[in-house]
C-alpha positions, 0 to 999 in steps of 0.5 A, a space after each residue: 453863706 449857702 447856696 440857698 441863702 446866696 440865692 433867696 438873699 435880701 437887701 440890708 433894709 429887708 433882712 434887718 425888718 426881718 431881724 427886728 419882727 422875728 428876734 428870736 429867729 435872728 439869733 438861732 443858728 444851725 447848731 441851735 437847731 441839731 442841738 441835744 436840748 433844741 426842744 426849748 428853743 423850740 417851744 420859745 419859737 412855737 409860743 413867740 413866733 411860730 412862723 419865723 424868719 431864720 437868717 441861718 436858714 436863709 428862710 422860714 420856719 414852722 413850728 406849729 403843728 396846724 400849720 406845718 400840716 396845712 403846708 404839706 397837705 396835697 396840692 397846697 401853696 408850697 412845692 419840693 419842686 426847687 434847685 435848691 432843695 438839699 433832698 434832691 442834691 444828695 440823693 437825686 431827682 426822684 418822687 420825694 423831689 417832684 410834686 403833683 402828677 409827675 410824684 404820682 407817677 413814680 410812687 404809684 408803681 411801689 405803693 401795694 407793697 407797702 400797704 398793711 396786709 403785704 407788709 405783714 405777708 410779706 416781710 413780718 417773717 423774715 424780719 423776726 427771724 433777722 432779728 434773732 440771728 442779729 441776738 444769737 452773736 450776743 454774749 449770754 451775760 454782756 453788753 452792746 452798743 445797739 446801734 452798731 450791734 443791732 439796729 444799723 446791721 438790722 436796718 440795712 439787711 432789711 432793706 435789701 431784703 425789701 428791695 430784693 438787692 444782694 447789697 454787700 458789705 453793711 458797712 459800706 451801705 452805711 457809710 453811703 447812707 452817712 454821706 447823703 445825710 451830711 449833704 442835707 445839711 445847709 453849711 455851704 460847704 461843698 464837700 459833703 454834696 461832692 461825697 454824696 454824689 459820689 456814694 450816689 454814684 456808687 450804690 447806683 451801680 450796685 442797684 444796676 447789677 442787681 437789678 437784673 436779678 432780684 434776689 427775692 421772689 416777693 421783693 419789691 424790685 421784682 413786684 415792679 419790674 413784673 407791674 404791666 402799668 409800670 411807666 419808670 425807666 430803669 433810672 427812674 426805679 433806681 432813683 426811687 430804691 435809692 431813696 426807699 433804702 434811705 429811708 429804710 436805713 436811716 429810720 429804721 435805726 432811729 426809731 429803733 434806739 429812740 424807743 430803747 432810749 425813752 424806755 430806758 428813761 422812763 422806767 415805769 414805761 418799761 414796767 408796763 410793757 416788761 407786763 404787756 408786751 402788746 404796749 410796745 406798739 404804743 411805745 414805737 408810736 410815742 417814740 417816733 412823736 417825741 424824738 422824729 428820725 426825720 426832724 425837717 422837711 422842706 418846702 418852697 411857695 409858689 407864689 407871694 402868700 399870708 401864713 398866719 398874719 406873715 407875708 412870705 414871698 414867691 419862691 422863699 424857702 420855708 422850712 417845717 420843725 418836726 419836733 417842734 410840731 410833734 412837741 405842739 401842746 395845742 395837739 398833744 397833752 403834756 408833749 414833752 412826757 412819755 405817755 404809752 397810753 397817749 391816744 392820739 401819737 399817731 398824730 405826729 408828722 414824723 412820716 410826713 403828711 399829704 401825698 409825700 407821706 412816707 411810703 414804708 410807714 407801715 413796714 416801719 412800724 412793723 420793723 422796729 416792734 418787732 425789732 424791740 419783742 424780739 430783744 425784750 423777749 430774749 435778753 429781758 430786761 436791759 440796763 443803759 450803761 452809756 449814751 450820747 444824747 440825740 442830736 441832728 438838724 435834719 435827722 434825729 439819734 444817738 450815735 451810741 447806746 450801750 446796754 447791758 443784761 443778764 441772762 434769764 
């Protein structure tokens, strides 16, 4: 049992009413959730109990995408302000795990970076340019596993571009990275928080170091240090870079071999954009719609409160499916196709909503079609040789994806 089970644990009597009014919440379990084929087990939910009690969860789960929306809305009946939340044990106190005027405080310092026009400004150059180095140590007629060979290398030299940190060895980056995402996993195991604190630890004074002279004249490090209205300790700005490079690592690699997976897929969508490379866009979009690099977000009530006809209690975990709620035919027409010209993917929660929205969507955006122009630009057409399926509970992407092409 969790902690977060041991805690919001209830009576038999409860737990077996519970069981009786959501059965098919009562029967699905963590692997269920992080399977390669959860997508059905998730329209089950969404159709039959789309708020569901989930003992392997030790707490509720959403699945409707209105629903899950209203949940994440600003100022709402929920809050990530608990002991328990698996986001704050493995990467710290910081603006993803605080609400209200306290979350404010420590984003608003390391929001202008992050809006449109400074992206693009900004870092548009520098990652186009990444990306074709990264395609220069490509054989002329060859193959390559794209998330060793590409995206994971692409993401981590991106973001400590961003943050302007020299952040040594990639591989030592991703292995912090690895190690935060397996503690927000809700196992109960204590190994896996024991390892992230330690990589906390770790990258903390890395970014302690660095700090002190940024590498980069535009980075966002030094566009805080030099903000007059800037109020965050030197721990406060560390625990925020922590979390922007989590999800600039993690993310960016996701939806980078996501949307190279559903285009190998659905080869008529690779067609029109081999056509109209301006649809690539389009693709990131539907890409980050169907398989989220983020698959769940969690959240607590404040207080005893009616969601859609359940009483949930004070205090009760309750936990939002990504996929499911970007997968919600109530919202998107025909949700399990790959659709370039969907008109409304931008609709999807897989940054979120409400003031915990992602801070890097934009630069996110950005990074992964450029990432994509630049390799259908030089290795033109691409062949999947192998793959693994993507899988994960709380995060969402094959570990390999091995493509071959011939020069043009």
């Amino acid at each position: 049992m969790s902690d977060l089970q041991a805690i919001g644990a209830l009576s038999s009597e409860e737990a077996e009413q519970r069981a009786q009014r959501f059965p098919i919440g009562a029967t699905i379990s963590l692997d269920d959730l992080g399977a390669s084929e959860c997508e059905l087990l998730l329209d089950q939910l969404r159709e039959h109990e789309p708020v569901s009690w989930l003992p392997s969860l030790g707490g509720w789960l959403i699945t409707e995408r209105e629903t899950a929306r209203s949940l994440l809305r600003p100022r709402s009946d929920v809050t990530v302000q608990s002991r328990q939340n698996m986001v704050r044990a493995s990467l710290g106190r910081m603006m993803l795990t605080v609400d209200t005027d306290e979350h404010d405080r420590m984003r608003r310092p390391l929001e202008r970076p992050f809006r449109p026009r400074e992206v693009e400004e900004r870092f548009a150059a520098y990652v186009r340019d990444l990306a074709n180095r990264l395609i220069d140590t490509f054989d002329a007629d060859g193959e390559v596993d794209i998330v060793t060979g590409f995206a994971s290398q692409y993401a981590v030299q991106t973001a400590g571009h961003v943050i302007g940190l020299e952040l040594g060895d990639v591989a030592q980056i991703n292995d912090f990275y690895a190690d935060f995402a397996a503690a927000m996993e809700y196992t109960g195991d204590p190994e896996p928080l024991r390892r992230a604190d330690l990589a906390r630890g770790r990258l903390d004074n890395l970014l302690r170091v660095s700090l002190a002279s940024p590498a980069s004249a535009d980075s966002l490090a030094r566009t805080v240090l030099i903000d007059v209205s800037n109020d965050l300790s030197e721990e406060e700005l560390i625990a925020q870079l922590r979390v922007i490079m989590f999800g600039a690592v993690e993310t960016i690699q996701a939806s980078i071999t996501n949307t190279l997976l559903l285009l190998q897929l659905n080869p008529s969508a690779a067609s029109e954009i081999s056509a109209d490379p301006t649809l690539l866009a389009n693709a990131v979009d539907e890409s980050l719609r169907m398989i989220p690099p983020v698959a769940f977000i969690e959240r607590w009530s404040k207080e005893p409160m009616d969601l859609d006809g359940v009483e949930i209690g004070a205090r009760e975990f309750i936990g939002i499916s990504v996929i499911a709620a970007n997968r919600d035919p109530g919202t998107f027409e025909r949700p399990h196709s790959f659709d370039l010209h969907r008109s409304n993917s931008i609709r999807a929660l897989s940054f979120s909503f409400g003031e915990h929205h992602c801070l890097g969507f934009h630069l996110a955006r950005l990074e992964t079609t450029i990432a994509l122009d630049e390799l259908h630009r030089r290795l033109g057409a691409l062949t999947m040789v192998d793959h693994r399926a993507p899988e994960g509970f709380a995060f969402r992407r094959p570990t390999s994806l091995r493509l071959r092409w011939t020069s043009h």
